[in-house]
Each structure stands twice: as C-alpha cells, then as structure tokens.
C-alpha positions in Angstrom: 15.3 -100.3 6.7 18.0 -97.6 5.0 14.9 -97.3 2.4 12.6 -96.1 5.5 15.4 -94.1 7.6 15.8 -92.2 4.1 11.8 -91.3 4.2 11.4 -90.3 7.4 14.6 -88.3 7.5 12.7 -86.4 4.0 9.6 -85.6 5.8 11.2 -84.1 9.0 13.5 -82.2 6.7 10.2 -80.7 4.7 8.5 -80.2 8.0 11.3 -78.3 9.4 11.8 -76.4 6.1 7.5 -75.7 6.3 8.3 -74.5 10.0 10.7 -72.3 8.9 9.3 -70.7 5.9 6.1 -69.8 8.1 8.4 -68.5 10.6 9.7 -66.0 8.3 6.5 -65.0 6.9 5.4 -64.3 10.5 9.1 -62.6 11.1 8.3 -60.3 7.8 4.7 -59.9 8.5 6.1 -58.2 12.2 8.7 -55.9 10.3 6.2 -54.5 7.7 4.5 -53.5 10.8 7.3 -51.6 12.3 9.4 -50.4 9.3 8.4 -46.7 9.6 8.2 -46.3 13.6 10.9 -49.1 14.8 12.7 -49.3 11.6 16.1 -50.6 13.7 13.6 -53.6 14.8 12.4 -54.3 11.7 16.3 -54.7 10.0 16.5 -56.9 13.4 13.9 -59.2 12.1 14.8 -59.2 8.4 18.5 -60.3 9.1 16.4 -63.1 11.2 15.2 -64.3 7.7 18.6 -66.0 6.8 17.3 -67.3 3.2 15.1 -64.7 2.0 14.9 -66.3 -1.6 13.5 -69.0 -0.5 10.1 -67.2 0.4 7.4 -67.4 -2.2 7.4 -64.6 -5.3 5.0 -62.2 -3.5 6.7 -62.8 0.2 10.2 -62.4 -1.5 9.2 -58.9 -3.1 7.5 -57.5 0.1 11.0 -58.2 1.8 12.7 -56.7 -0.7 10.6 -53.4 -0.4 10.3 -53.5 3.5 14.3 -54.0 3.7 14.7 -51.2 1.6 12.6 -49.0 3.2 14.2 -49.8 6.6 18.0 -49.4 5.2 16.5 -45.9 4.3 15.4 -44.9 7.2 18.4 -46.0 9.0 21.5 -46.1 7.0 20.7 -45.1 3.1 24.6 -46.6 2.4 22.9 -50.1 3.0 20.3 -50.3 0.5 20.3 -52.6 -2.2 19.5 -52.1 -5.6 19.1 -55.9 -6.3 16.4 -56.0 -3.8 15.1 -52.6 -5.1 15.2 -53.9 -8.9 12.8 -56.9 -8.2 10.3 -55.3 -6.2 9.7 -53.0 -9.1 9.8 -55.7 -11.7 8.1 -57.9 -9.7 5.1 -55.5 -9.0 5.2 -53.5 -12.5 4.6 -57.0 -13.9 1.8 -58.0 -11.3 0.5 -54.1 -12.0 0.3 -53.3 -8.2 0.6 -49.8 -9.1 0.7 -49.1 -5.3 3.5 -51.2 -4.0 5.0 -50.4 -7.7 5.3 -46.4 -6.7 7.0 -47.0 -3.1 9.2 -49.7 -5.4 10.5 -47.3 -7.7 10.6 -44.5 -5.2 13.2 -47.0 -2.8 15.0 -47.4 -6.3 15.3 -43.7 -6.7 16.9 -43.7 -3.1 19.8 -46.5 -4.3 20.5 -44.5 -7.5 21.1 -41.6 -5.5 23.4 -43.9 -3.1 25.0 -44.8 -6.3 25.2 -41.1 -7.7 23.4 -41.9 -11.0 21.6 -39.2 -10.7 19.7 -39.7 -14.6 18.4 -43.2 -13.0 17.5 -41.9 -9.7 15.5 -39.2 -11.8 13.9 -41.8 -13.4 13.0 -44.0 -11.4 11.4 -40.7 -9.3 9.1 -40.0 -12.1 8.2 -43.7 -12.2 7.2 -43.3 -8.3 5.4 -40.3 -9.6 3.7 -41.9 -12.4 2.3 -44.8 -10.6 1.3 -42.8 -7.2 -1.0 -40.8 -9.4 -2.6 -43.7 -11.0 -3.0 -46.0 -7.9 -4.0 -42.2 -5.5 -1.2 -43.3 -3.2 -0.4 -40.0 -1.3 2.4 -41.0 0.8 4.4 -42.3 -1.9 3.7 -38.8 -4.1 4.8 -37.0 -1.1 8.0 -38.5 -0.9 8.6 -38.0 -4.0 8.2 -34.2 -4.4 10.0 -34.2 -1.2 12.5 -36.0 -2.8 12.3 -33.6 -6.3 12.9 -30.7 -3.7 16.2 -31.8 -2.2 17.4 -32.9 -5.9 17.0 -28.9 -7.0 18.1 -27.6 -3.5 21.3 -29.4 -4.1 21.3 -27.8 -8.1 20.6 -24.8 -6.6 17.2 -24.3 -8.3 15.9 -22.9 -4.6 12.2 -21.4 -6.2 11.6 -24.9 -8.0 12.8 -26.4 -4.5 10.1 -24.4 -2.2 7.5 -25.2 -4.6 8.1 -28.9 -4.8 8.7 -29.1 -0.6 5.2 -26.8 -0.2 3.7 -29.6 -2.6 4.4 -32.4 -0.4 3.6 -30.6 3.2 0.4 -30.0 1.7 -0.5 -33.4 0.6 1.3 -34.9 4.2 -1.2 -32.4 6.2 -3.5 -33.7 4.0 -3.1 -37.4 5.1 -2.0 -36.4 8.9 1.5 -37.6 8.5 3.1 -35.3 11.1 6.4 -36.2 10.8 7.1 -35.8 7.2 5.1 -32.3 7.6 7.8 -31.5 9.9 10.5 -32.6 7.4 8.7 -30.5 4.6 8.4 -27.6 6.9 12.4 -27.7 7.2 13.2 -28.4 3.9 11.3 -24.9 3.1 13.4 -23.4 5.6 16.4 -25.1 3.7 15.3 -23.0 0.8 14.9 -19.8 2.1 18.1 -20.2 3.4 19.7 -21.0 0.2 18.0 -17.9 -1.3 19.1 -15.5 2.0 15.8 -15.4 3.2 16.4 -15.4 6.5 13.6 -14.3 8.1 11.2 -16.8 5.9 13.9 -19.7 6.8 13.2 -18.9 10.8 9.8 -19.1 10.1 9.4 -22.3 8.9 12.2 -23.8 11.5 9.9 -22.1 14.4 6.7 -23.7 13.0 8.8 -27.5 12.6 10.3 -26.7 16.0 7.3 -26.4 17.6 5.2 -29.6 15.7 8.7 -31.4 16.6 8.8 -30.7 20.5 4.7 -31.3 20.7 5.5 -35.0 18.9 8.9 -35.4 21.0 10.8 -36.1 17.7 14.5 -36.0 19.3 15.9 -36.6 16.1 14.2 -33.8 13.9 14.5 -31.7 17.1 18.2 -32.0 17.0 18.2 -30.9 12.9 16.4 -27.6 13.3 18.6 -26.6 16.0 21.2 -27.2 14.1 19.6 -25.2 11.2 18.8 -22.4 13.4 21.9 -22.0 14.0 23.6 -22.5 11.1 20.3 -19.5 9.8 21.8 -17.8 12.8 25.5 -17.6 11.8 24.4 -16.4 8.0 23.7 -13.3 9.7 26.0 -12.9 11.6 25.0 -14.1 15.1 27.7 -16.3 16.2 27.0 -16.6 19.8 23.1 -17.4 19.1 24.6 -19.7 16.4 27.2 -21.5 18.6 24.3 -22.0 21.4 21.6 -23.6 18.9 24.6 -26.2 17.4 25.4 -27.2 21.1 21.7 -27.8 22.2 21.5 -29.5 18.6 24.2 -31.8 20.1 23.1 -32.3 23.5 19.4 -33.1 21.9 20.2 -36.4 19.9 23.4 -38.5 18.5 22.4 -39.5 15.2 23.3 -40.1 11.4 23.5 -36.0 11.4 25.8 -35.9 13.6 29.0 -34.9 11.3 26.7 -31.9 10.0 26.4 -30.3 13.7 30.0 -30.9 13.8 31.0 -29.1 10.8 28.8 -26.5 11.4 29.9 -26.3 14.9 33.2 -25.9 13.8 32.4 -22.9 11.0 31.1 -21.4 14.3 34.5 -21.7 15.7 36.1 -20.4 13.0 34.3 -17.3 13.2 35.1 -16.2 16.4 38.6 -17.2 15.6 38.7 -20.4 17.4 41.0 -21.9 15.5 42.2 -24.7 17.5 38.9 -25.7 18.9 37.1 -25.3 15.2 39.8 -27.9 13.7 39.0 -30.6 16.4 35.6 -30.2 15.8 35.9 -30.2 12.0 38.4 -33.3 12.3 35.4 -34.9 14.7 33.1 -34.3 11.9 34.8 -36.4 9.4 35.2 -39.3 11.5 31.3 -39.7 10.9 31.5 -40.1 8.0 29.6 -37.5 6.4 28.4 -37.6 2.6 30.2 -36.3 -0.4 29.4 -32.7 -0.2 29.2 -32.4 3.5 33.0 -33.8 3.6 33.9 -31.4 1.2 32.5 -28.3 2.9 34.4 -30.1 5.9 38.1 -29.7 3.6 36.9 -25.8 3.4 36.5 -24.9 6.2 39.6 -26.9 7.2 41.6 -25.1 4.9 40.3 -21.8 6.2 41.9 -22.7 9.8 44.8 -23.4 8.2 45.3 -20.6 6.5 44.4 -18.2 9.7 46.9 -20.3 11.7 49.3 -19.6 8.8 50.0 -23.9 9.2 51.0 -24.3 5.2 51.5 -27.9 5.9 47.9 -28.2 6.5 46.9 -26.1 4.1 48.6 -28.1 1.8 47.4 -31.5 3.2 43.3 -30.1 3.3 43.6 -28.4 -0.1 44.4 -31.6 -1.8 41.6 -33.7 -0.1 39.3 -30.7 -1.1 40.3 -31.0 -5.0 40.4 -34.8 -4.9 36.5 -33.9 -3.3 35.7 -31.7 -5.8 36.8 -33.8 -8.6 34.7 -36.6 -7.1 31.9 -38.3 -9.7 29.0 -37.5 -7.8 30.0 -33.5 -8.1 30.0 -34.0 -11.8 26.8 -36.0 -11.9 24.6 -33.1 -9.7 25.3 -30.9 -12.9 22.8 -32.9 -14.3 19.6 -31.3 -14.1 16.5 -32.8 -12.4 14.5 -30.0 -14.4 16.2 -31.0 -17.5 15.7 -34.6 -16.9 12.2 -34.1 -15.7 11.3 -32.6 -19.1 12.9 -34.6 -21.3 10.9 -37.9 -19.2 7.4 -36.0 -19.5 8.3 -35.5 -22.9 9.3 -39.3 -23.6 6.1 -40.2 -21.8 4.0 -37.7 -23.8 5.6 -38.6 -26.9 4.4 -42.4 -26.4 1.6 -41.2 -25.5 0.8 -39.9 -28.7 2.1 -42.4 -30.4 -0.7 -44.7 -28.6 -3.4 -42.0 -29.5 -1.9 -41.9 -33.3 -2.1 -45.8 -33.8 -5.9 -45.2 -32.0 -6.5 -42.7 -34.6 -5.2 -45.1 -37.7 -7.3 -48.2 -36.4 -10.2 -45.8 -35.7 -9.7 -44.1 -39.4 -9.0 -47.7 -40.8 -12.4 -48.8 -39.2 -14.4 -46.1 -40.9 -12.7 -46.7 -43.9 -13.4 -50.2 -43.8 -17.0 -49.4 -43.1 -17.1 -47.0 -45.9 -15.8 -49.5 -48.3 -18.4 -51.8 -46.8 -21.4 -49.3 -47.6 -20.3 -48.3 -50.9 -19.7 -52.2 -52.1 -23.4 -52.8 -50.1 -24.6 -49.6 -52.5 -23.3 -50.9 -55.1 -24.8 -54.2 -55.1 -27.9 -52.8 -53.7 -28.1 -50.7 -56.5 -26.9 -53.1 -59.3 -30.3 -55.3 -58.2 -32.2 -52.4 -58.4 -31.3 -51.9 -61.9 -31.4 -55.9 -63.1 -34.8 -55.2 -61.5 -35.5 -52.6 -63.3 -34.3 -54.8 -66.6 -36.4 -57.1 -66.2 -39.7 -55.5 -65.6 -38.8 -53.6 -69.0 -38.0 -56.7 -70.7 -41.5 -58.3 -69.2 -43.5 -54.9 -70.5 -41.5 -55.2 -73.7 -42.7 -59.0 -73.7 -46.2 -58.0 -72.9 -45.8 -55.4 -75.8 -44.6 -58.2 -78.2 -47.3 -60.6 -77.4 -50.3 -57.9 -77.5 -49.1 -57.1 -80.9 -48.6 -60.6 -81.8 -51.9 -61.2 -80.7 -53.5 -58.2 -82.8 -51.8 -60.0 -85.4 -53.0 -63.3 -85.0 -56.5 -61.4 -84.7 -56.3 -60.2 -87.8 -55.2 -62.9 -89.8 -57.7 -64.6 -88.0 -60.4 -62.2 -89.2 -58.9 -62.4 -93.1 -59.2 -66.1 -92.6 -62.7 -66.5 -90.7 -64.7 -66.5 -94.1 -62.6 -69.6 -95.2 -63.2 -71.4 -91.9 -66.6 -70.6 -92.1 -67.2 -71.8 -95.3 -65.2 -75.0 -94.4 -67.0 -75.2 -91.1 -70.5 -74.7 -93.0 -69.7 -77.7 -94.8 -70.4 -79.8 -91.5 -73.6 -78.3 -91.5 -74.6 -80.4 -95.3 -76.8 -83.4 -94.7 -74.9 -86.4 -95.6 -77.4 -87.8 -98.1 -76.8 -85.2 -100.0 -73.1 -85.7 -101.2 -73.7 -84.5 -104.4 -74.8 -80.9 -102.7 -71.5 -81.8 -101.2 -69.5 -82.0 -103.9 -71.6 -78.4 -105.2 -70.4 -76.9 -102.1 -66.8 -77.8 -102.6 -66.8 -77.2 -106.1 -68.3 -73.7 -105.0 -65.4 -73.1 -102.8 -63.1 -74.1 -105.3 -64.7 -72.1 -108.0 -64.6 -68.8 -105.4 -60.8 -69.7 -105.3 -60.9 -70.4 -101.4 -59.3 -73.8 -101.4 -58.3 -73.5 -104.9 -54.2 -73.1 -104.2 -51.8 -74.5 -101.9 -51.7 -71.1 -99.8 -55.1 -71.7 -98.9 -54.8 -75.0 -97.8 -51.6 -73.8 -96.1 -53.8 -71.4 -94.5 -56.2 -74.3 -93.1 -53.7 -75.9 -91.9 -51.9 -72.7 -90.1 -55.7 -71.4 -88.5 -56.1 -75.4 -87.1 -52.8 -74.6 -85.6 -53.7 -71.5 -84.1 -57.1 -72.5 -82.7 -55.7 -75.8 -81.3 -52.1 -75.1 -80.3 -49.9 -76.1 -83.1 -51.3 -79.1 -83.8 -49.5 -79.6 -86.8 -46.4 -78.3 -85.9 -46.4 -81.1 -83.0 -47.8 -83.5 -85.0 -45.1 -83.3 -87.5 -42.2 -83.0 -84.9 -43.6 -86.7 -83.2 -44.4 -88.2 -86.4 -41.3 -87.1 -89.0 -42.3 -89.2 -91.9 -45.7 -88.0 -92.0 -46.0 -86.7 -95.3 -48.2 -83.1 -96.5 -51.4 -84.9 -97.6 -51.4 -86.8 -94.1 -50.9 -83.9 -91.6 -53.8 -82.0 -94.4 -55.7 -85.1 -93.4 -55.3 -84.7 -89.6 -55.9 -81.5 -89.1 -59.1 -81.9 -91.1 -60.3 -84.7 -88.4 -58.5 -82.7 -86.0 -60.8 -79.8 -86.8 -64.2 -81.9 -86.5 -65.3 -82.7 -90.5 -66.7 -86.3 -91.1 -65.1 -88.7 -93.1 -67.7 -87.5 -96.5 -67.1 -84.1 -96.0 -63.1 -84.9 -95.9 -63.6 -87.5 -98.8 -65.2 -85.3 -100.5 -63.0 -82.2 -100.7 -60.1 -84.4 -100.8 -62.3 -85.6 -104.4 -61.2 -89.5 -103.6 -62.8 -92.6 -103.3 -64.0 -93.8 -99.8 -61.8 -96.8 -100.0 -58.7 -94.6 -101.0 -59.5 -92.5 -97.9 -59.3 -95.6 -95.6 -56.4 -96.9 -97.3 -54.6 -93.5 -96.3 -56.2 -93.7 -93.1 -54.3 -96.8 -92.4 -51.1 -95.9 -93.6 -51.3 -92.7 -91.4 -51.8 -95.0 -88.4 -48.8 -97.6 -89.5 -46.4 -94.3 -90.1 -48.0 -93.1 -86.4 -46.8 -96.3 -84.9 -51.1 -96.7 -83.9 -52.7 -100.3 -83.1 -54.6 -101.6 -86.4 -58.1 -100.9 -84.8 -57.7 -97.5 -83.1 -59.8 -94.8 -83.8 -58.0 -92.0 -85.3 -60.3 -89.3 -84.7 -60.0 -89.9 -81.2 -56.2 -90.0 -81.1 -56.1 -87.0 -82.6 -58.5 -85.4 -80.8 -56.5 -85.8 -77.7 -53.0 -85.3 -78.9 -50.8 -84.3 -78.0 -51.6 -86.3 -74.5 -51.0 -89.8 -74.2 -50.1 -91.5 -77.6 -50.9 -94.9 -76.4 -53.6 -96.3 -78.2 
C-alpha cells in the first residue's frame, strides 16, 4: 500500500513538474515577444519563472538573453553578468552567430555596469565580429551606437559622429525608427561636445520631429532636455529653462536626475541660487550615474560659492573629489580606440597565424608531392636504364652467339672433308670389306684419323651436329671410358657395325664383346638394341 502511495505520489509530482516546465516555456516564449516594446511586462513574466535553471540548455540561454535585454531597457543596474556569461558560451559553443552577437553585445552592457571598460570593449568587438558574420543588422547597430557613446564620453567627438552616423544609417536601413531617433540624438550629443551648436539643433529638430510623429514620450522628454541644455551653451537661459521644464512635464523616467541637474545649472545662471540647490539636491535623489553625480557636486559647489555658504562648499567639494577619484573615472581613460586597435590587431594577428600554418601544410603538400615525383622519376628512370641493360646485354648475346656460330661454321667447314670421308665410308658395299679396310687404311695413310686430335675431332663435330651427344653421354654414364663414348658416337653418327669394326681394326666378336660391356656400364637390359638407344638419347633411358 505505502509501496503504491509512494508511486503515485512520484507521477503527480513529475506531472506537476512537466506542467510547470511547459508553463515557463510558454511564460518565456510571451516575454521574448515583448522584450523590446513592453520590456516592464516581459521582466513581469521572467520573475514568473521562479527556477529558471531548471529549463532545458537552449530555453535556459534564451532567458538569460531575453532577461538581459529587458534589465537594459529598463534598469541597466540590474543586469547580470552570470546570465550574460552563459548565453555567450552557450551560443559561441552551439555557433549561433546571431543570438552569439546580441549575447556579447548584452555582455558589453554588464561590463560597462561593472566599469571594466577593457571587457566591455571586448566583448563589443565580439558583438561586432559575429553580427558581420551572421548579417545581423540590429545587433551591428547597437554596437556602433554603443562605440559612439564610449568615445563621446573619452571625448573623441569626430570618431563619435562617425560611429552614431554608422548606426542611423544601418537602423534607416532596417526601419527601426526608434533607435534612428536615438542615433539622430546622439549626433546632436556630438556636435554639442564639439560647440557645434547649430549642427546639434539640427539633429535634435530632425529626432524631435520622428519622436512626436511616433509619440515616443520618453525620447521626447530627452531632446527637450538637450535642447535646452544646446540652448544654455549659448547663452539662452530663458529658452533653456522653458525646454528643461517641458522636458519635465513630458515624461518621468530613468532621465530624470539629468533634467534636474541641468535644470538646476539653469538656475544657477540666472542666479537662482536657492531654487538651483533644491533642484540639484532633487537630482541626486535619483540616483544618477557616476559622472552625472559628479557634474551634480559641481554645480553644487558653484551655489555654494555664490552664496558664500563655506560649510557647503566644504561638504560638496569633498563628495566631488571622493567622485572624481571614483574607479570608473580612472577606467574611461582607457581608450576604446586604443583598445579597438589592439583587438583588430589580436584578431588579425591570429589570423595570420591561421593563413601561415595554411601556407606550411600547403608548402609541405607540394613538397611532399615533389618528393613523390622525383622518387617516381627516379624509379621510372632506373627501369628505363635496367631496360636499357638488358637489351644491350641481349644484342651483346646475339653478338656472342653470331660469332660463335661463324666459328662453329668454320671449324665445321675445316672438318667437313673428314666427315665426308668418314660418311663416304657408309656408302662401301659390305661385301667388300677388304675395299673397306683400303678405304680406312687410305684415311689413315692421308693422316685424317691417323692421331688422337682427329678422332677428338669426330667426336667434337658428332657433338655439334647432334647436341652434345657426348658431352651428355659422359655426364649420365661416368664410367664410360674413351674407346666407348668413340664407339657411340660412331653408332650415334649412323656407320654399320663393319664399317665401325673395321676402322676400329678389331675382330667382330671383340666389337660385341665391348658392345656388351657398354650396355652393362649403361645399366641397358641384355637384349636391347644399342643403336636405337642411342639414337634417341638423351630421351627416355629405359630400355
């Protein structure tokens, strides 16, 4: 029973947990939606999501960017760099170079929150980097926008126009009214930093006017206050003091403490004192950033000094050093142009190091194939020449056996008289042996079988007409002596057994006798012809 109570209490707990995942991933599906028009009703719905890590990877990451994006549209102070962090790690790693750009950018913003102002520069040409790659205009926008406030505030006002003129072009571009409006002022900003008056109206006019066709309260309210603050640089405090108070009377918002303290410089020039205290005091209880607060202890110490009050001279002068000493002073000395150069040169310099490493695999690759060709040459040429080697050697052979046969030719030809004349003896009737024994003696006489030479001779022209006969004869058949290979090749070469008795000048019997002991030494069957063994050796040696 516990065992069941157990189970089912498990599944309604991972249906409920279900449930409420997919009720967060509808509740951040509505805030993406809304982040840039409602972005106070998309923080509503974010801070609906109570466990945010619990979504999945990709859901987790898009809440990190969308809260980000919403804490910079309404309070930059609330931003979080932890969220910031793992959308770009998250989406670098996935190479979403799209969502990766607006990641970086958002980082950018909590760096500057933080006043690292070498990371926020980084991270800004990060944004830049991967908005090029991925085309995402916006994002590139925001972040020349963003490159033109960072030298507006290091006083590099030329860069500044340049980089604000960069990003209304690309917002006009895309139809993004509202940051054209913002580009439009911060161009103003810039003119007005360089005492360029006239060009500062300009651009105010032509973001007044987009501003009040749109009914943009908020941006309204900022070029009012602009105008007049362009209006009291030269010198017309009445048209200043009218354009802060409309400024005021057209929106309450997170720019409030600037209207005040400019509001209160007003004051101070027409020698309001009293009136341009309060209202500087009233700025600083909003809060205002760093270097708002400290133009704020200026101008406060100005009053104090026209009222002659040295006790608040004293008090504002020290909140104005304590300001001016402040970290995030020190760290805008750092230059975005400076820090700019030195990240294209980084990213240049790995750059080439990629195309050098290209350039040593691609060199190493035609080397390798060079080596490949030359060891293929070589080989290829090596067999040429063996080739070569050994159609010399076979000519050289064919020279060697023509001359070898032009000398078997003519030893052939010095011995053809004493084959003949051995050959002729064939010819003699046999019952005539006694003419026989004539025509031997008559060789003998002529001194043709006369010596051992000449019978060696025999023997060597049998071998030549009937391929070494002896020589293979006497290699089978070792203890064959002389007289019995000069026997064989005599039967060998076709005489009868008279003709053989009778040069040999023996007896008939004596001639069988050593007949017979040439088969017994020949291994040969008693009865086997001889002539016909030898006239087939050397085939089969069987009898």
């Amino acid at each position: 029973m516990r065992a069941g109570i157990l189970i089912f209490l498990l599944l309604v707990s991972i249906y409920s947990c279900r449930r409420k995942i997919a009720a967060d991933e509808i509740r951040l599906q509505q805030a993406e939606s809304m982040t840039r028009s409602h972005p106070d009703s998309a923080m509503a719905l974010l801070h609906a999501i109570t466990q945010p890590k619990r979504l999945p990877a990709t859901d987790y990451a898009r809440y990190a960017l969308c809260y980000n994006e919403a804490a910079w549209r309404l309070d930059p102070q609330t931003l979080s760099d932890p969220l910031a962090s793992l959308a770009v790690t998250y989406y670098t790693k996935k190479k979403n170079d799209n969502e990766a750009a607006m990641a970086f950018f958002l980082l950018s913003k909590t760096k500057e929150e933080e006043h690292d102002a070498q990371a926020r520069a980084d991270a800004l040409m990060q944004a830049e980097t991967y908005a090029r790659v991925s085309r995402n205009m916006r994002v590139l926008g925001l972040v020349y926008e963003e490159k033109g406030l960072i030298l507006h505030d290091q006083d590099a006002d030329s860069s500044s126009v340049e980089q604000f003129k960069k990003a209304e072009a690309i917002f006009t571009s895309i139809h993004d009214t509202y940051n054209e409006i913002v580009e439009n002022i911060g161009i103003g900003n810039a003119f007005l930093a360089q005492t360029h008056y006239d060009s500062a109206k300009y651009y105010y006019d032509v973001a007044e006017n987009m501003a009040c066709s749109t009914k943009r309260a908020v941006l309204l309210s900022s070029i009012l206050r602009l105008k007049g603050l362009n209006a009291l640089y030269q010198g017309h405090s009445d048209e200043a003091l009218r354009f802060l108070q409309q400024s005021l009377n057209t929106s309450h918002d997170a720019y409030d403490a600037g209207k005040y303290m400019n509001l209160g410089w007003v004051y101070l020039k027409l020698k309001q004192y009293q009136t341009a205290r309060k209202t500087l005091l009233m700025a600083l209880q909003h809060h205002p950033p760093f270097g708002l607060e400290e133009a704020c202890y200026h101008q406060l110490i100005n009053v104090a000094y026209a009222q002659h009050d040295l006790k608040g001279l004293r008090k504002y002068a020290l909140q104005y050093v304590t300001q001016a000493d402040s970290s995030y002073d020190s760290s805008l000395k750092a230059s975005l142009l400076g820090l700019e150069k030195k990240y294209h040169y980084e990213r240049l310099h790995t750059e080439n190091q990629s195309l050098t490493i290209k350039n040593q695999r691609l060199f190493l690759g035609i080397l390798v194939v060079l080596l490949l060709l030359v060891i293929s040459g070589y080989f290829s040429l090596r067999i040429t020449l063996k080739n070569k080697e050994i159609q010399l050697l076979r000519e050289q052979e064919k020279v060697r056996l023509s001359e070898r046969e032009q000398t078997l030719r003519e030893s052939m030809a010095s011995k053809l008289d004493v084959y003949e004349k051995l050959v002729s003896l064939r010819t003699l009737p046999n019952d005539r042996p006694e003419h026989i024994g004539t025509q031997f003696q008559s060789l003998f006489n002529d001194g043709v079988l006369k010596s051992k030479s000449s019978i060696q001779d025999f023997i060597q022209n049998v071998d030549e007409v009937h391929d070494h006969f002896s020589v293979k004869l006497q290699a089978k058949y070792p203890q064959l002596t002389k007289q019995d290979i000069l026997v064989c090749c005599l039967i060998r070469a076709g005489f009868d057994t008279s003709t053989i008795v009778g040069f040999l000048d023996i007896q008939m019997e004596s001639f069988h006798m050593r007949c017979h002991r040439i088969r017994e030494r020949m291994s040969l069957q008693r009865k086997a012809n001889l002539a016909q063994f030898l006239a087939k050796f050397p085939g089969d040696s069987k009898s």
